[in-house]
BAMI-401267 format. One record per residue (C-alpha): residue in three letters; x negated, y, z. Coordinates in steps of 0.001 Angstrom, whole numbers, always signed. Each point is the difference from the previous one (the first is absolute). Layout:
<sites>
type c1 c2 c3
ALA X Y Z
...
</sites>
This chain:
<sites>
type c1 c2 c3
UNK -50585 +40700 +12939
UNK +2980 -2082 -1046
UNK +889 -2691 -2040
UNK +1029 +2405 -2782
UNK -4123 +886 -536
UNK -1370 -2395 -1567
UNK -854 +2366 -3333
UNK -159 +3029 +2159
UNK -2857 +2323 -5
UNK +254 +1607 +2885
UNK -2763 +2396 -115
UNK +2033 +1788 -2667
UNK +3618 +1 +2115
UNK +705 +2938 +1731
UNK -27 -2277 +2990
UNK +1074 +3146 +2134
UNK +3089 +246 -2320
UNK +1121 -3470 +1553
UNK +1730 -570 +3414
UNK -16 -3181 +1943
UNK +2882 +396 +711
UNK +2318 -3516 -152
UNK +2732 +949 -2014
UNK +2642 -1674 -1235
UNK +3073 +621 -3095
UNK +3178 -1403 +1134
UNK +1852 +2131 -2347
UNK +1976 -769 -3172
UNK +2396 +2528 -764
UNK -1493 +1622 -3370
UNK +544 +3684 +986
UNK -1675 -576 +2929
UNK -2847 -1586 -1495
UNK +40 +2813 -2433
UNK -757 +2537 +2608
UNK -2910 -2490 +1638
UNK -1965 -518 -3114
UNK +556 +3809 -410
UNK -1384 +854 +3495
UNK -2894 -2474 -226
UNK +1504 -2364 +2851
UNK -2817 -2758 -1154
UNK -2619 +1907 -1740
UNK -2000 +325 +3417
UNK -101 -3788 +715
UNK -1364 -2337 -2509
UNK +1702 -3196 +1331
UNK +3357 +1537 +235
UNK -695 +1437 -3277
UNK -1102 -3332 -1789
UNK +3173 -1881 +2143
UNK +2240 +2601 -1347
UNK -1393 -128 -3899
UNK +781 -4106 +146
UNK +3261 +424 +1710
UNK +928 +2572 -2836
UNK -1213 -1858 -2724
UNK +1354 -3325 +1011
UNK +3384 +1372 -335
UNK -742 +1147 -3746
UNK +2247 -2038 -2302
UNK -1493 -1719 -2309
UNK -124 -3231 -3089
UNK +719 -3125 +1334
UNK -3137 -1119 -703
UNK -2423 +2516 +1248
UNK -3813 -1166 +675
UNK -1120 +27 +3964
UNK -2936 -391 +2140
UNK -92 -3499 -1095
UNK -237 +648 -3828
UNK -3320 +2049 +522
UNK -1566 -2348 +1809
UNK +858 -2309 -2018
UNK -1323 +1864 -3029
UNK -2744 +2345 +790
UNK -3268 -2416 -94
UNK +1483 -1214 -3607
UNK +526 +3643 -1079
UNK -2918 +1408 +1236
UNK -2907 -2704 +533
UNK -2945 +1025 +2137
UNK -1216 +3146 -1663
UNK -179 +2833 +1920
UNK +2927 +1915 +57
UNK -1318 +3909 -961
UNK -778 -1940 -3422
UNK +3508 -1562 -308
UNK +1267 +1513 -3226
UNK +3440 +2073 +444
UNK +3118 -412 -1805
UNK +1394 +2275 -3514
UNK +2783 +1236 +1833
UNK -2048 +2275 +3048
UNK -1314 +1804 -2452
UNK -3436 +601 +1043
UNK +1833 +1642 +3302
UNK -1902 +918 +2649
UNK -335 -2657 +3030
UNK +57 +1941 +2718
UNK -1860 -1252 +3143
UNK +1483 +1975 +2886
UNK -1443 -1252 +3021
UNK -492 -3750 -1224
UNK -2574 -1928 +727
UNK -1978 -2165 -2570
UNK +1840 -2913 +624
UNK +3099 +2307 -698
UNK -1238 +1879 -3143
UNK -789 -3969 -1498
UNK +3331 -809 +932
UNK +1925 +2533 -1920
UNK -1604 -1270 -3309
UNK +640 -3864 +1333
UNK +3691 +984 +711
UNK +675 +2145 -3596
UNK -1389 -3318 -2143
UNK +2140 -2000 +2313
UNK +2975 +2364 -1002
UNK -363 -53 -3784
UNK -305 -3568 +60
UNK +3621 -447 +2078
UNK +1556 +3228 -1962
UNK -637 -156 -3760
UNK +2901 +2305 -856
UNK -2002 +3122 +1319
UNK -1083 +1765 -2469
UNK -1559 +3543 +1643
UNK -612 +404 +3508
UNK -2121 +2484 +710
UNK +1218 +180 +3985
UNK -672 -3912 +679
UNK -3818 +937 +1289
UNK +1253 +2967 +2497
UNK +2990 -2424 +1437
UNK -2300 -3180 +158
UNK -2625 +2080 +2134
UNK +2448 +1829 +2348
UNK +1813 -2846 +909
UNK -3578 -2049 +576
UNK -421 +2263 +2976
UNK +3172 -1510 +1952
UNK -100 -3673 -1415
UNK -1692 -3144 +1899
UNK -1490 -1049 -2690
UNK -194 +296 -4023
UNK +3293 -2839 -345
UNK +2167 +2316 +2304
UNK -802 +3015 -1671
UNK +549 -1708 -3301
UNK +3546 -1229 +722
UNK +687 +3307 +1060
UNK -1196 +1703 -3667
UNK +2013 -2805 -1633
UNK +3374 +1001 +2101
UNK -474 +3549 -1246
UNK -809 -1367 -3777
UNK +3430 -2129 +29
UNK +2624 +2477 +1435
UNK +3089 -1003 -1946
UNK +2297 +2758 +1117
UNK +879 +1860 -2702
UNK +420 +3328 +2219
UNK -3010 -219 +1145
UNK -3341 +711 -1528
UNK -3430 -627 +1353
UNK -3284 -12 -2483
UNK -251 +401 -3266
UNK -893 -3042 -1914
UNK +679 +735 -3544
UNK -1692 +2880 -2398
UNK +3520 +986 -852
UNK +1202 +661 +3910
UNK -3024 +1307 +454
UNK -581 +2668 -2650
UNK +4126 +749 +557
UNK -920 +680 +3773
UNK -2299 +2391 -1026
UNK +2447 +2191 -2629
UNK +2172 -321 +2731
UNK -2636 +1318 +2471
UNK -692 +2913 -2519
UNK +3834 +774 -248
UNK -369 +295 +3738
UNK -2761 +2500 -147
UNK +1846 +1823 -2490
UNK +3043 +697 +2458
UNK -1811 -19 +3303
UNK -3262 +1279 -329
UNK +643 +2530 -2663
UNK -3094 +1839 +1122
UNK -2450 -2517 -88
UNK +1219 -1425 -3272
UNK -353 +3308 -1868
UNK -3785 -325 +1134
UNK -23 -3630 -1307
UNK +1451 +1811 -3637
UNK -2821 +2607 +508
UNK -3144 -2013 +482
UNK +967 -3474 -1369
UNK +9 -1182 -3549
UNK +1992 -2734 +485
UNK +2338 +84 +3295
UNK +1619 -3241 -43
UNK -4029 -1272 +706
UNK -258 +2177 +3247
UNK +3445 -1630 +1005
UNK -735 -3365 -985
UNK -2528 +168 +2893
UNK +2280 +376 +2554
UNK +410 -3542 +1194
UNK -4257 +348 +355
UNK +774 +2980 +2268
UNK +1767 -2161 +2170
UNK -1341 -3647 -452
UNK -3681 +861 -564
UNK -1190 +3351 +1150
UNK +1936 +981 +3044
UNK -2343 -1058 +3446
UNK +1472 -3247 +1961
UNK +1853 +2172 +2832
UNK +1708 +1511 -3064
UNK +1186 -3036 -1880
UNK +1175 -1822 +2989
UNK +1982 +2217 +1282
UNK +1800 +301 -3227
UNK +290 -3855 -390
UNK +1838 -66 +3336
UNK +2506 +2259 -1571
UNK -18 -1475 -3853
UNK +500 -4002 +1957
UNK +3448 +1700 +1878
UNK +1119 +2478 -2751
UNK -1401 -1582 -3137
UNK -1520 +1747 -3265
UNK +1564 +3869 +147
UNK -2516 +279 +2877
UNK -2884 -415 -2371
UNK +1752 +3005 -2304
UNK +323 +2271 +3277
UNK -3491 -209 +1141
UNK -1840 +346 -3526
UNK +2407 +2979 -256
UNK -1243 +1407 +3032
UNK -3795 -578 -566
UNK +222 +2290 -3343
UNK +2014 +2372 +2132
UNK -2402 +151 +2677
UNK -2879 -106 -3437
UNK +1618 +3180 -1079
UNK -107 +1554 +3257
UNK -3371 -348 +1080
UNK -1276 +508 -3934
UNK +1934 +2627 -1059
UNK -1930 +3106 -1153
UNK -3040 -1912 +508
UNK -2491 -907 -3245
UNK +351 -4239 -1191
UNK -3359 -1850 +1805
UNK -144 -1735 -3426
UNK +1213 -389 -3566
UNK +2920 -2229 +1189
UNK +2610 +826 +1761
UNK +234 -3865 +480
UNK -2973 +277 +1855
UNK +787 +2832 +1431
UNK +3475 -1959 +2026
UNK -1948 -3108 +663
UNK -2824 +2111 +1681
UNK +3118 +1693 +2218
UNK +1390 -3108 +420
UNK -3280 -2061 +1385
UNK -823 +2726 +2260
UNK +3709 +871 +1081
UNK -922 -763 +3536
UNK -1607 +3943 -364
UNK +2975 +1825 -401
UNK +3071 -2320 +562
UNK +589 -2241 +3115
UNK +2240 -3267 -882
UNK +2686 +1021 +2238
UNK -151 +3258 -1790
UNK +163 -1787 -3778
UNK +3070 -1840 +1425
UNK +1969 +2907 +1310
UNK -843 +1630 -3644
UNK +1448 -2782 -2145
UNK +2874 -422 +2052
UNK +885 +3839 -276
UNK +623 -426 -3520
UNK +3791 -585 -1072
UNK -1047 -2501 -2400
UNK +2947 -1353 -2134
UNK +1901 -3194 +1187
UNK -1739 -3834 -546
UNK +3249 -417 -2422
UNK -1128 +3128 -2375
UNK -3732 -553 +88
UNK +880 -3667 -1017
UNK +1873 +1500 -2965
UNK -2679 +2536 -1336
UNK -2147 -3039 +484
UNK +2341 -1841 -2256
UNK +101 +2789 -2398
UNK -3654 +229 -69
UNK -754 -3844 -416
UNK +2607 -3 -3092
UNK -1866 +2850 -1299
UNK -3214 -1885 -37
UNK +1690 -2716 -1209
UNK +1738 +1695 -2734
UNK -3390 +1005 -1020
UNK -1892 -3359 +178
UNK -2265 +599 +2847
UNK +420 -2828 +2474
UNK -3563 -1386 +350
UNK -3206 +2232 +634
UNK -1772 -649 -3452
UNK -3628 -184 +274
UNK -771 +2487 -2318
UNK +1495 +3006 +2039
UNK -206 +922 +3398
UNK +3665 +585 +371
UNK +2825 +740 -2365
UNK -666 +3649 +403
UNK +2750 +2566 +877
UNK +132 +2179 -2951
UNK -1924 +3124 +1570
UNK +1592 +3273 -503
UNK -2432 +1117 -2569
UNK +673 -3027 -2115
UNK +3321 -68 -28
UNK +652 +3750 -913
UNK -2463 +270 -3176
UNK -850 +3545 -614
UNK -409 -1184 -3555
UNK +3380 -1729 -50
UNK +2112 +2334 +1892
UNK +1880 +2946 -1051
UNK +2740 +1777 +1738
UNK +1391 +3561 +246
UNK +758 +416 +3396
UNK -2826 -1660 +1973
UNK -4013 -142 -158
UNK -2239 -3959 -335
UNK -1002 +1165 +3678
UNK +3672 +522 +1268
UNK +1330 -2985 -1672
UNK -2588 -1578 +1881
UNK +554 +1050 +3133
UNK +3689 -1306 -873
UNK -1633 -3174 -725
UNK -2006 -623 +3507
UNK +3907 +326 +1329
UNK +1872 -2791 -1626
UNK -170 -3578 +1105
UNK -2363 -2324 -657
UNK +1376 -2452 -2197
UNK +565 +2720 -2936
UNK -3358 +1675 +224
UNK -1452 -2807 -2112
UNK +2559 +2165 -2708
UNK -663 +2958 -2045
UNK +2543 +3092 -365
UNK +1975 -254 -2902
UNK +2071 +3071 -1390
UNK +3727 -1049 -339
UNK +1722 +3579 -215
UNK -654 +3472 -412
UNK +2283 +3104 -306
UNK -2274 +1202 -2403
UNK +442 -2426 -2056
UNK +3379 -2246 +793
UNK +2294 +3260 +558
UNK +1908 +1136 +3491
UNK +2475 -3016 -128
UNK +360 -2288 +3048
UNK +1425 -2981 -2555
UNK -3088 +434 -1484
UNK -1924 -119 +3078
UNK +1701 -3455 +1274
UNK -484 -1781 -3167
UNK -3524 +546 -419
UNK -426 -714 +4061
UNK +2088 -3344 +145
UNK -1671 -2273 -730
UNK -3318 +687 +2040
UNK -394 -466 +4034
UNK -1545 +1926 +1886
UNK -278 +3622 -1945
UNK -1538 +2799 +1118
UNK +2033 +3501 -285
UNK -2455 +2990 -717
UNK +1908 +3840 -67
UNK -1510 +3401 -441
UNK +2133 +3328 +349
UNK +39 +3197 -1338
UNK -1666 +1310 +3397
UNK -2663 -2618 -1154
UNK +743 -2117 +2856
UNK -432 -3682 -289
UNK +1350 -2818 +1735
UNK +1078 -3639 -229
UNK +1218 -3584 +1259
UNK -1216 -3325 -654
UNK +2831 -1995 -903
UNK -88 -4248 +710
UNK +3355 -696 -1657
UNK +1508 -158 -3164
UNK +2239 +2964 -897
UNK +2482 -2485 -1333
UNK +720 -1064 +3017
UNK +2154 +3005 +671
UNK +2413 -1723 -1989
UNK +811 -2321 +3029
UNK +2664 +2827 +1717
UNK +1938 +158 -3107
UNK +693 +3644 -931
UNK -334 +1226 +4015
UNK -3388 +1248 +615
UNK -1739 -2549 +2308
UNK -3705 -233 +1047
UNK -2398 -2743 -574
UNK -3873 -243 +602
UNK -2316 -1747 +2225
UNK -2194 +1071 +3338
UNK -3250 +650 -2574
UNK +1729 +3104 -1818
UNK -1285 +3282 +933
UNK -495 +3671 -983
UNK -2565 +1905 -546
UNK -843 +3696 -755
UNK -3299 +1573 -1811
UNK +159 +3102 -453
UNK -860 +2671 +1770
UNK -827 -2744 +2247
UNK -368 -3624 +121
UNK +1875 -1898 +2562
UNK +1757 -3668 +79
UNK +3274 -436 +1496
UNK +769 -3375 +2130
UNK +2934 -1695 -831
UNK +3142 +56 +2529
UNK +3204 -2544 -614
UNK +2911 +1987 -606
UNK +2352 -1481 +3042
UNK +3889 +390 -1684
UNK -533 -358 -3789
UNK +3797 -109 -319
UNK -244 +3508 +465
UNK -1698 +663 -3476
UNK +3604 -1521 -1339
UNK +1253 +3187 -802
UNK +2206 +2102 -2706
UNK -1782 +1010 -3331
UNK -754 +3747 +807
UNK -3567 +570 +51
UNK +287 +2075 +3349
UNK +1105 -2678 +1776
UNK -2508 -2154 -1198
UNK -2525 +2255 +1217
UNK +1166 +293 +3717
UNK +528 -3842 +94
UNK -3961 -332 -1028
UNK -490 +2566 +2833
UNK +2459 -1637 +2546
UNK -1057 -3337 -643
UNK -3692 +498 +560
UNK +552 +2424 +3003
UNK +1717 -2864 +1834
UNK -2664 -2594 -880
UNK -2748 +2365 +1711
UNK +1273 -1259 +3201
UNK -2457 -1839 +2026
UNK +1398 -3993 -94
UNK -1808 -3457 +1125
UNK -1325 -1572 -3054
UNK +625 -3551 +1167
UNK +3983 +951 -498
UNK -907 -70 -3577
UNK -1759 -1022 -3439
UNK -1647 +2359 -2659
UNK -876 -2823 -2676
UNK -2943 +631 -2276
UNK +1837 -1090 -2943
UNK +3449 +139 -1137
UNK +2254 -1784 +2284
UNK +784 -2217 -2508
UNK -3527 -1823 -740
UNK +744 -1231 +3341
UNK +3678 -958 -341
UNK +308 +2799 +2970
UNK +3529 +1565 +1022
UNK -58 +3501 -1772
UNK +435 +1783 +3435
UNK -3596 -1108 +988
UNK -1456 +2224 -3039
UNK -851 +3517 +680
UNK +1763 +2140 -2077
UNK -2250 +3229 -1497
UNK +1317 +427 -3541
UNK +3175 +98 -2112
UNK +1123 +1436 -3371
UNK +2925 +576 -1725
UNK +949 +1488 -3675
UNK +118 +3517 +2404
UNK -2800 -158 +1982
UNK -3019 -1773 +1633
UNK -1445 +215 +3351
UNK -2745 -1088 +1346
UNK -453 -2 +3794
UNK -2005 -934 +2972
UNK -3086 +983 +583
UNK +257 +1324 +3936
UNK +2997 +1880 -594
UNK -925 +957 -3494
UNK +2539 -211 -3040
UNK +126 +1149 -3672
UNK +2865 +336 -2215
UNK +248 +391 -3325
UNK +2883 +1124 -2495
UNK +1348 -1862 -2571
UNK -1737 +2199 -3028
UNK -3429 -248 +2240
UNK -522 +3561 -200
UNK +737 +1224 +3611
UNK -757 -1709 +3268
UNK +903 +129 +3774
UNK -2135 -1146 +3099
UNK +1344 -1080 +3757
UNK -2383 +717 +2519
UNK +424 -1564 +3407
UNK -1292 +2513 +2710
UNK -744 -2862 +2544
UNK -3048 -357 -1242
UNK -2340 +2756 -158
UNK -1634 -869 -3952
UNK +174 +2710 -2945
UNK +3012 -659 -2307
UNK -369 -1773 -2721
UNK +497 +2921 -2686
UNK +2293 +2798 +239
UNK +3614 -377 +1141
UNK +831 +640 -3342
UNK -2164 -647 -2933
UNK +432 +547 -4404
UNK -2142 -3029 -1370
UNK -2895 +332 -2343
UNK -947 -3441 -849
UNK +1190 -2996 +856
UNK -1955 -3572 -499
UNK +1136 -3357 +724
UNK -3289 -2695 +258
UNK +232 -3482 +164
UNK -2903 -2376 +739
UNK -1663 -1918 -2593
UNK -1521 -3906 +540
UNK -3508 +578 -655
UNK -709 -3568 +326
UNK +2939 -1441 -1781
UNK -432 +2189 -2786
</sites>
């Protein structure tokens, strides 16, 4: 039909899905071309389509010396002889990932094998790329030939801007992008991810699958559409979308029994036979309805996660595992282990399912106790410093119980000199148990210098309560930065850290979680809550509280002793 079908199949296109239409793309002002790739400008004209994927990818920066058309001819009849091409054995680092076909041809389907062993020869610094197949085969469908479509793979391979990330090609980004993924889940998709807790062993391996959602099971109409986006807008499109398939999962699943013993299965099924349920126009309108975090803060929890896995020693995929597991839920909290006075093995793992990725590969480790370290907030700080994050657990004389999870150090507090001042990063939230269970989401408190006040406890009180009712207003979150880790892993101004906790010798509060606050008195006896009425979520105990129990947990290294 054009010179762009070579490797076409057209007896699997939705030919009716195409216009012949001749239509050209002047433009090159990036919102605009934001809103095209969004709309679908090209997706119904496979020249314009192929014209506009070279035109984008040309303009990729990349190495100096990146290998073109004229490498791969060059090197394919040395790298690949004359055997036939379905028996071409594939590289370590695709991982046995599927190849998907779309509507190739067989000359196309033997050129996406020709074209990876072509790759691995020119790139031998990548290490795990399970995508490479997917790309290889989509882009076959609007190349001239296997050299064009090969240059264009290689221009993706050698990006060299540091802001801007395209595929995977290392076990460590890799298995990072998926905690990261998972931390997405977590805050987005809260729904679907206490399923994933429910029916999953290990949850890490249903998210680890989420670049196969995307760049292996979804139909061609699916995966195209989203490349036109992920070409313009770059990798946070791939987060979006996979977000929105286990959305629209959830949705169309919910209440109904699993088709098989996986719920791995169960997604890919959804996934390959989206087209029943979910139109691609529809998928797109999802993902982009999701206020997903800034590119600068999912870069940083993708930092954070990648040092975590670092920290730990897991860079490479090792042979003898299928993936360095995320410490399931009923791993980490051993009922055998565990012992604690205010919560249950089952509550502390529900606790557990909440808290970011990278420390779910730790195990809950007691660091004070009421019971058994006194009411004495000295005593509380010094066994707390020390440990990042800690998780606050309190149960009151109502038999309430309720609770933050805490990413910074306590001695951080020390920063504001003898004024109270908060501290804390965007993953700290509260949570309450009993008589209910229900998470809080996290809100930056907008004028911290209001929690500079005098030493009477009342005032500290109604500046917890001012403070977070003035953060509950609705703001853009490009006009700021919620860091995943203290600002000052990332040499950060402090203003860019959200501020949820602080603590004095006379008190402690704790606040954020939509409006939510707790404070606590110096002898950790008595307690107050704030409760923002904006939102229309229970408080988080009662206004005013006498405490039971109090526990302080920190998390334990299971794999560095």
């Amino acid at each position: 039909m054009d010179e762009y079908s070579r490797f076409v199949d057209w007896d699997k296109m939705d030919v009716s899905a195409q216009s012949q239409d001749t239509k050209e793309l002047t433009c090159t002002d990036l919102h605009e071309l934001k809103q095209l790739a969004r709309q679908g400008y090209w997706a119904k004209n496979h020249s314009l389509r192929a014209k506009v994927y070279h035109k984008l990818i040309s303009n990729i920066p990349c190495r100096t010396v990146t290998p073109d058309a004229n490498v791969y001819r060059d090197i394919v009849v040395k790298i690949t002889g004359k055997r036939n091409s379905s028996s071409l054995p594939l590289p370590e680092f695709v991982d046995n990932s599927l190849i998907p076909t779309y509507c190739l041809n067989a000359e196309g389907i033997g050129a996406v094998r020709k074209i990876i062993l072509c790759i691995a020869n020119q790139f031998p610094d990548i290490s795990f790329c399970p995508a490479l197949p997917s790309v290889i085969a989509l882009l076959l469908h609007y190349s001239k030939d296997e050299a064009e479509c090969f240059e264009q793979v290689c221009r993706i391979l050698a990006c060299n801007d540091p802001s801007r990330r395209l595929i995977d090609q290392t076990f460590l980004a890799f298995e990072s992008s998926c905690m990261t993924f998972g931390d997405l889940v977590n805050k987005y998709c809260q729904a679907a991810h206490k399923l994933m807790v429910a029916v999953s062993e290990d949850v890490l391996e249903v998210y680890s699958d989420w670049q196969r959602w995307l760049f292996g099971e979804l139909p061609m109409a699916y995966i195209a559409r989203i490349f036109d986006v992920f070409l313009v807008e770059g990798y946070k499109v791939l987060y979006r979308v996979a977000l929105a398939l286990l959305k629209f999962f959830h949705k169309v699943r919910s209440g109904q029994p699993m088709e098989s013993d996986s719920i791995q299965q169960d997604i890919r099924a959804f996934v390959r036979d989206i087209a029943k349920s979910v139109s691609p126009e529809r998928l797109l309108e999802k993902a982009f309805a999701i206020r997903l975090f800034s590119r600068k803060e999912i870069q940083l929890l993708q930092m954070a996660n990648e040092k975590a896995l670092q920290q730990k020693g897991i860079t490479v995929k090792q042979k003898s595992l299928t993936s360095p597991k995320r410490q399931n839920v009923h791993l980490a909290v051993h009922a055998e282990n565990f012992k604690s006075e205010i919560v249950s093995v089952k509550e502390m793992r529900d606790i557990w399912s909440w808290i970011p990725e990278r420390f779910a590969l730790c195990q809950p480790l007691l660091l004070f106790t009421t019971l058994e370290h006194g009411c004495s907030l000295s005593r509380f700080y010094s066994h707390s410093e020390g440990h990042e994050p800690t998780l606050l657990l309190i149960k009151t004389t109502a038999k309430e119980v309720c609770g933050a999870y805490l990413s910074t150090d306590w001695s951080e507090r020390r920063r504001g000199g003898n004024k109270l001042s908060f501290f804390g990063t965007g993953e700290c939230f509260v949570f309450r148990l009993q008589p209910e269970v229900e998470r809080y989401e996290w809100v930056i408190i907008k004028h911290p210098e209001l929690a500079s006040t005098g030493s009477e406890t009342e005032n500290h009180a109604q500046t917890a309560s001012n403070t977070l009712s003035s953060s509950s207003i609705p703001s853009d979150p490009s006009d700021r930065l919620s860091p995943f880790l203290a600002a000052r892993h990332f040499n950060l101004p402090s203003k860019t850290a959200s501020m949820f906790m602080a603590g004095s010798s006379e008190c402690i509060i704790v606040g954020g979680g939509d409006g939510q606050a707790l404070y606590l008195d110096a002898d950790l006896n008595h307690g107050r809550t704030s409760h923002c009425n904006t939102f229309n979520n229970q408080p988080l105990c009662s206004e005013s509280f006498q405490i039971s129990i109090l526990e302080v947990w920190g998390f334990r290294d299971t794999m560095n002793g």
